[in-house]
C-alpha positions as CSV (number, residue, x, y, z in Angstrom):
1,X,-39.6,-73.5,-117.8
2,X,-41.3,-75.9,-115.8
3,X,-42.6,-75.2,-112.4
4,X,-39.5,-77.0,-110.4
5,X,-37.2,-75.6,-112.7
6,X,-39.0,-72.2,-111.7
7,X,-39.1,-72.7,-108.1
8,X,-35.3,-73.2,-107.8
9,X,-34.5,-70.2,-110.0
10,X,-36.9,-68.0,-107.7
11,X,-34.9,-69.5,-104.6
12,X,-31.7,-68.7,-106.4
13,X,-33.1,-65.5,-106.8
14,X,-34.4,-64.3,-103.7
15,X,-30.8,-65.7,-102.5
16,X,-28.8,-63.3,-104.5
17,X,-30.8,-60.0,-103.6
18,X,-31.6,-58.9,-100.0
19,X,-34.7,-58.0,-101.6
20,X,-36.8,-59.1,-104.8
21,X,-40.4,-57.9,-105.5
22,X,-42.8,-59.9,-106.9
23,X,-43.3,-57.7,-109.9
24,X,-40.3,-58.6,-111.1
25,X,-40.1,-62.1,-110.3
26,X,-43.4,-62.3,-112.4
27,X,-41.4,-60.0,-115.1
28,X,-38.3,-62.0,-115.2
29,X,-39.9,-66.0,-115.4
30,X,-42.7,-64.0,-117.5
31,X,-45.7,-65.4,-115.3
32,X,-48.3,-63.6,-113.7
33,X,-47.8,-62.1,-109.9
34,X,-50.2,-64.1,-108.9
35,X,-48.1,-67.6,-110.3
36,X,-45.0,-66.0,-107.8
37,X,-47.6,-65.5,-105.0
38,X,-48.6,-69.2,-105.0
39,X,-44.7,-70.2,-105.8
40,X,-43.7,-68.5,-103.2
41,X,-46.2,-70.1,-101.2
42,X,-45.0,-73.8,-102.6
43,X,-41.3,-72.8,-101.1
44,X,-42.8,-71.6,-97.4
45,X,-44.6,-75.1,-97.8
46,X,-41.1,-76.9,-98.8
47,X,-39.7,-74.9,-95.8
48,X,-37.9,-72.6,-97.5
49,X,-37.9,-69.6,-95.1
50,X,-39.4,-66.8,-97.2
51,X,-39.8,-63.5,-96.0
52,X,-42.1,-60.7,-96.9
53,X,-41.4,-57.3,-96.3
54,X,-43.9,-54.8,-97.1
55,X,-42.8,-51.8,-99.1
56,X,-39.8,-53.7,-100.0
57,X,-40.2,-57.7,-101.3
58,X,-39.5,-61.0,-100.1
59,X,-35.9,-62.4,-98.8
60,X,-34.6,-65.2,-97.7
61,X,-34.1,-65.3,-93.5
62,X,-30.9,-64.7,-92.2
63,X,-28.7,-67.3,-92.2
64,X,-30.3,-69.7,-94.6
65,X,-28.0,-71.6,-97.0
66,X,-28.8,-73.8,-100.1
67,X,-27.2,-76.6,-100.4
68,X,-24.6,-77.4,-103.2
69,X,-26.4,-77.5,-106.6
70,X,-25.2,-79.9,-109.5
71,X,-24.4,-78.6,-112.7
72,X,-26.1,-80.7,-115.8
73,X,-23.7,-81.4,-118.5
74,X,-25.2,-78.4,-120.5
75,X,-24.8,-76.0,-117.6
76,X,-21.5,-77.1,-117.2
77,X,-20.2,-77.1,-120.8
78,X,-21.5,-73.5,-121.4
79,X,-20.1,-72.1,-118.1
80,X,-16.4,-73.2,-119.2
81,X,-16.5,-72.3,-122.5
82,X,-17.5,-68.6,-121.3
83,X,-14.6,-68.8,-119.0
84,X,-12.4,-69.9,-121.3
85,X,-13.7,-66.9,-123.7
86,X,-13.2,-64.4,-120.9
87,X,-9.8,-66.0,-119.8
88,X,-8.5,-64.7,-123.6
89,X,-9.6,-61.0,-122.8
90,X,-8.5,-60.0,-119.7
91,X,-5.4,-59.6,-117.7
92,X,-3.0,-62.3,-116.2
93,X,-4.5,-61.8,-112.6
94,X,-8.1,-62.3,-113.4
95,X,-7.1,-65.4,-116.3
96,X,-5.1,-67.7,-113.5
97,X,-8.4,-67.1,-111.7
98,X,-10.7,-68.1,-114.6
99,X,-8.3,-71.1,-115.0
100,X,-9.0,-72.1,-111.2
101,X,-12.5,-71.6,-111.5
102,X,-12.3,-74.3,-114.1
103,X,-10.6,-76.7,-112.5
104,X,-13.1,-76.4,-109.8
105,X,-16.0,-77.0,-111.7
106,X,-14.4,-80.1,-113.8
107,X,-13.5,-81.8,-110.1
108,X,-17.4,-81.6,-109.2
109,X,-18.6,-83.2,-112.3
110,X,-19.3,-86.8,-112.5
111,X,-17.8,-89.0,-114.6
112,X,-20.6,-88.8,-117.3
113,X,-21.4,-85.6,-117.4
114,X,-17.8,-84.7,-117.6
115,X,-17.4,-86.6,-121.0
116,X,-20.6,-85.0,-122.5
117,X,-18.6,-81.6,-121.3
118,X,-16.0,-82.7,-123.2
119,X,-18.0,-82.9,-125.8
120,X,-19.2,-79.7,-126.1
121,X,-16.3,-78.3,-126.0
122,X,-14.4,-79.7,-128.4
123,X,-17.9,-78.5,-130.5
124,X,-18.2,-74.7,-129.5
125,X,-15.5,-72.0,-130.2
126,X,-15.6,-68.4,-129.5
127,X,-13.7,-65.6,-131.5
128,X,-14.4,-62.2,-130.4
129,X,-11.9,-60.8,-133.1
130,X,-8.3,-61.5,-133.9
131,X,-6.7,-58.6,-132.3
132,X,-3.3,-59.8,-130.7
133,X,-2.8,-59.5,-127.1
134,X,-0.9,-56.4,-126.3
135,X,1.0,-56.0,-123.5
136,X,0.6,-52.5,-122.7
137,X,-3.0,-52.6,-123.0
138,X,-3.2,-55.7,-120.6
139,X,-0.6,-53.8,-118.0
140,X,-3.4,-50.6,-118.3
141,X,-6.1,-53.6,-117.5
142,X,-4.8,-54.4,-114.5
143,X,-4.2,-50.9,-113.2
144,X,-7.5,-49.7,-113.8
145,X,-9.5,-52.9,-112.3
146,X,-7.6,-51.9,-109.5
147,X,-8.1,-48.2,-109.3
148,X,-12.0,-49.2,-110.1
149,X,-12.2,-51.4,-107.3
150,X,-10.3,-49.0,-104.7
151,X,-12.7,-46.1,-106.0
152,X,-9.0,-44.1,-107.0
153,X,-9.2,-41.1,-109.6
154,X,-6.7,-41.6,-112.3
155,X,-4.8,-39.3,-114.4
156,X,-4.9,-40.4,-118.1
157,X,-3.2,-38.8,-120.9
158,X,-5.5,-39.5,-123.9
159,X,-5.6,-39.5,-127.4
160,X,-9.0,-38.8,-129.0
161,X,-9.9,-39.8,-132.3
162,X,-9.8,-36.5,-133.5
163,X,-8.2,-33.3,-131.9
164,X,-5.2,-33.0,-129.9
165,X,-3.7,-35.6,-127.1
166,X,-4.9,-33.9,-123.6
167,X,-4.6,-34.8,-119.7
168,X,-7.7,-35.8,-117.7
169,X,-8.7,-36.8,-114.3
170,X,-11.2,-39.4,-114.7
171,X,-13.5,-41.1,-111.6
172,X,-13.3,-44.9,-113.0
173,X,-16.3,-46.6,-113.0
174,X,-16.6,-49.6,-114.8
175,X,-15.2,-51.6,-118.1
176,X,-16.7,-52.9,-121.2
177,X,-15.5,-54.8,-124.0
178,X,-16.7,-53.7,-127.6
179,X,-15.5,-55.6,-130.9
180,X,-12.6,-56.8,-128.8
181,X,-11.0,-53.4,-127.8
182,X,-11.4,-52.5,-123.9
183,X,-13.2,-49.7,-122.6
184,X,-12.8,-47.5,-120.0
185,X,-16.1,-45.8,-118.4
186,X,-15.3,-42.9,-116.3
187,X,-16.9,-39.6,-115.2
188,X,-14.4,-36.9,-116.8
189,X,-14.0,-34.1,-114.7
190,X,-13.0,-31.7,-117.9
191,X,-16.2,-33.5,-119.0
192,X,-18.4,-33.2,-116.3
193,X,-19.9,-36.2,-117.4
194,X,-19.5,-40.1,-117.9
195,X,-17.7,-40.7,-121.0
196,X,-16.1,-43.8,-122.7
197,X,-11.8,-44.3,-122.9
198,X,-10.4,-46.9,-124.9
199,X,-7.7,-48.2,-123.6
200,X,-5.4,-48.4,-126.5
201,X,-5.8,-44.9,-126.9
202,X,-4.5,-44.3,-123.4
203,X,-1.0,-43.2,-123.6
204,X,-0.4,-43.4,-119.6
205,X,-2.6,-44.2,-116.7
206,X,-1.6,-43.6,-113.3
207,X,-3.7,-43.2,-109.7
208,X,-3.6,-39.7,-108.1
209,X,-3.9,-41.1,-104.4
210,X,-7.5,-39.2,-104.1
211,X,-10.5,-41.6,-103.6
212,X,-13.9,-40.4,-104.8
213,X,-17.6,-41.5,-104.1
214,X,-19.0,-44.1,-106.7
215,X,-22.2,-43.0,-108.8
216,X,-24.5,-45.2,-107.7
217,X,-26.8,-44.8,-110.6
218,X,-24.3,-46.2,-113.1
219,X,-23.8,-49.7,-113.5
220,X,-22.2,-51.8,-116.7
221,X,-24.6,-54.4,-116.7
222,X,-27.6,-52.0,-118.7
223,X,-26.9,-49.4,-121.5
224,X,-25.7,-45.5,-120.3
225,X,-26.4,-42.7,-122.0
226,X,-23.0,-42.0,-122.3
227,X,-23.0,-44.6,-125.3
228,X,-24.8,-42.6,-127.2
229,X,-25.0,-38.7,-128.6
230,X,-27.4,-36.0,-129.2
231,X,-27.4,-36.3,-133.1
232,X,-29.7,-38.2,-134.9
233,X,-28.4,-40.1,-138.0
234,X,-30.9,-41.4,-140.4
235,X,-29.6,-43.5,-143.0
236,X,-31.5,-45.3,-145.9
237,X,-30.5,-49.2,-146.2
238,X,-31.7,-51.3,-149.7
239,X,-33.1,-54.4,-149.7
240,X,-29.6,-55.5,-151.1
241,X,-27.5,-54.4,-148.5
242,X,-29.7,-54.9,-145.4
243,X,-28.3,-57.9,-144.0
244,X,-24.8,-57.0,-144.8
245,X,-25.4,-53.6,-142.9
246,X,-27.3,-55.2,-140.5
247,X,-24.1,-57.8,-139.8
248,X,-21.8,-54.9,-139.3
249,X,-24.2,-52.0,-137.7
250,X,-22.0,-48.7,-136.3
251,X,-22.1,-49.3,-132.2
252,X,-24.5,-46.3,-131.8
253,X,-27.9,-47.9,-133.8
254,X,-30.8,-46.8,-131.7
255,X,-33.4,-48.4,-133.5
256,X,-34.6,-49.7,-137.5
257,X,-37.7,-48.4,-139.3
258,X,-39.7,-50.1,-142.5
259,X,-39.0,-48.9,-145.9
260,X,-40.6,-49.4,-149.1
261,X,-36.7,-49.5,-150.3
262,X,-35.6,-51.4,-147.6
263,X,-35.2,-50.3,-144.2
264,X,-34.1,-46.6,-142.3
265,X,-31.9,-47.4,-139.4
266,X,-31.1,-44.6,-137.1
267,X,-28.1,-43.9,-135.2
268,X,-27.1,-41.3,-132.2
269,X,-23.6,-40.8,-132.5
270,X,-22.0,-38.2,-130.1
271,X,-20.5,-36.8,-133.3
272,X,-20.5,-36.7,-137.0
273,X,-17.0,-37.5,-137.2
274,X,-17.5,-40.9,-134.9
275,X,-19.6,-42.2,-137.6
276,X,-18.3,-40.7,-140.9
277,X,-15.5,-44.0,-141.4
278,X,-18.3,-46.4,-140.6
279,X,-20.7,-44.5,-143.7
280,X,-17.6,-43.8,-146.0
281,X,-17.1,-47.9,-145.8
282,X,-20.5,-48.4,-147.9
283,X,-20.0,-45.7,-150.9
284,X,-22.9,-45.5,-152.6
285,X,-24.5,-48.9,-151.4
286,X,-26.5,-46.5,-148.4
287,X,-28.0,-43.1,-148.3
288,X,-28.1,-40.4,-145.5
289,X,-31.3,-39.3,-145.4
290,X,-30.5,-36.5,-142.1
291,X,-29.3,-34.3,-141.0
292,X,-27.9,-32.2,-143.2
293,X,-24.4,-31.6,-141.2
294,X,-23.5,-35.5,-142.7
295,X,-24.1,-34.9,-145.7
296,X,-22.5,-32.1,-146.1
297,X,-19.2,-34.1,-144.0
298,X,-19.9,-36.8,-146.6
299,X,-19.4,-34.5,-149.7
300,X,-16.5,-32.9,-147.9
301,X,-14.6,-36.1,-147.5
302,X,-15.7,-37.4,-150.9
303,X,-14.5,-34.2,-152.7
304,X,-10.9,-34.7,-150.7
305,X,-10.5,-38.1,-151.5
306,X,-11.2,-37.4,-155.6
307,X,-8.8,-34.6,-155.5
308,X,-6.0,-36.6,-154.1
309,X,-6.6,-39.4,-156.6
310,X,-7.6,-37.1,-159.7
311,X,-5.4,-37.0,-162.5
312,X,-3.7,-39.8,-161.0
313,X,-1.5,-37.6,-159.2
């Protein structure tokens, strides 16, 4: 990134926070502090009204606006194609609202760039699986945005992957999309603690009326610990199968270590069962080299499988 490039993305910057240190600035366009201090000193010069803080950052003064910023034909073209991506996963509400946004943004473009958009997207495509849209999952979207945005507990009755279906009253937070299924993040009271609800698993959804105080510590936008468990999986890859492994990791790898065989890559699932499918899926091709709890839940479910197929019965 060039210097003008950079000194328009710090403006941008300091215009989207009340407060941005320089620490981070530096961390963020990977320069030094001292490179902010004199960009920030370029900007003052430009008369852009800076303000430093002590204890707190720089800000732009009250009341100062940029004006309009044109898109380039690359800028453009990648902000409608990841509208048109999220206009295919969410609910009807939020998708006339991506299609507005996109009219906006072709209206602005000149004539030129506008064809080189065009371009590009008739180039890129995005898949993010091939699940069909289902209704009742898309009716359970637009409930909980709702209830997320009004800070409204809701009363789910859920069916875990393993154990019995169960009522909970769950403090909604936040949702994320993984592998094209929706998830809810919620602080479960039976819980006491932030835990993850898909929604196709939810059988009904509805708002108890009773408003609670958001966690301010949580936010979507970086990983919670909530994603993760307390159990350390340790699993052997060969050479062979690294990349295929690699391509379709379980959602709770943590990290990957050398091997003379190949690789170990470790996992924290919240439970054995959440990751037995995922290890039964390679047979033989990996090896679990802890703890011993999978296994043993490996043999198990090996030894039930030959005994329903044995004999051919």
């Amino acid at each position: 990134m060039n210097r003008t490039d950079r000194l328009l993305a710090i403006t941008l910057e300091l215009h989207a926070h009340r407060y941005t240190r320089a620490e981070d600035l530096a961390t963020q366009f990977e320069v030094s502090v001292r490179t902010v201090y004199r960009d920030i000193e370029a900007l003052c010069e430009a008369g852009v009204p800076v303000v430093a803080t002590p204890g707190y950052g720089y800000s732009l003064a009250e009341g100062y606006f940029l004006a309009p910023v044109m898109l380039t034909a690359d800028e453009a073209g990648m902000l409608l194609l990841g509208a048109a991506f999220v206009a295919d996963q969410v609910d009807a509400p939020y998708r006339d609202a991506v299609q507005t946004a996109q009219k906006k943004i072709e209206k602005i473009l000149p004539e030129a760039t506008r064809a080189e958009v065009d371009f590009l997207r008739d180039s890129f495509r995005f898949m993010s699986s091939i699940r069909p849209r289902d209704p009742a999952v898309e009716a359970r979207l637009t409930l909980i945005r709702r209830a997320i945005r009004a800070h409204e507990v809701l009363h789910l009755h859920y069916h875990a992957r393993h154990g019995e279906p169960g009522e909970r009253d769950v403090e909604p937070h936040g949702l994320v999309q993984v592998s094209g299924a929706w998830l809810l993040a919620a602080y479960c009271r039976v819980r006491e603690d932030m835990r993850g609800f898909r929604l196709d698993r939810i059988d009904h959804a509805a708002p108890t009326g009773e408003h609670f105080i958001r966690r301010q510590n949580f936010s979507v936008r970086r990983p919670h610990p909530m994603e993760y468990g307390d159990i350390e999986v340790r699993v052997l890859v060969p050479d062979a199968m690294l990349r295929w492994v690699r391509e379709n990791r379980h959602f709770t790898w943590v990290d990957e270590e050398p091997h003379p065989d190949g690789a170990v890559m470790v996992f924290r699932p919240r439970s054995l069962r959440e990751m037995l499918p995922w290890l039964l899926s390679w047979g033989p091709d990996v090896a679990v080299l802890s703890p011993p709890e999978m296994q043993q839940a490996l043999r198990d479910a090996a030894s039930a499988l030959l005994a329903r197929y044995d004999g051919g019965g």
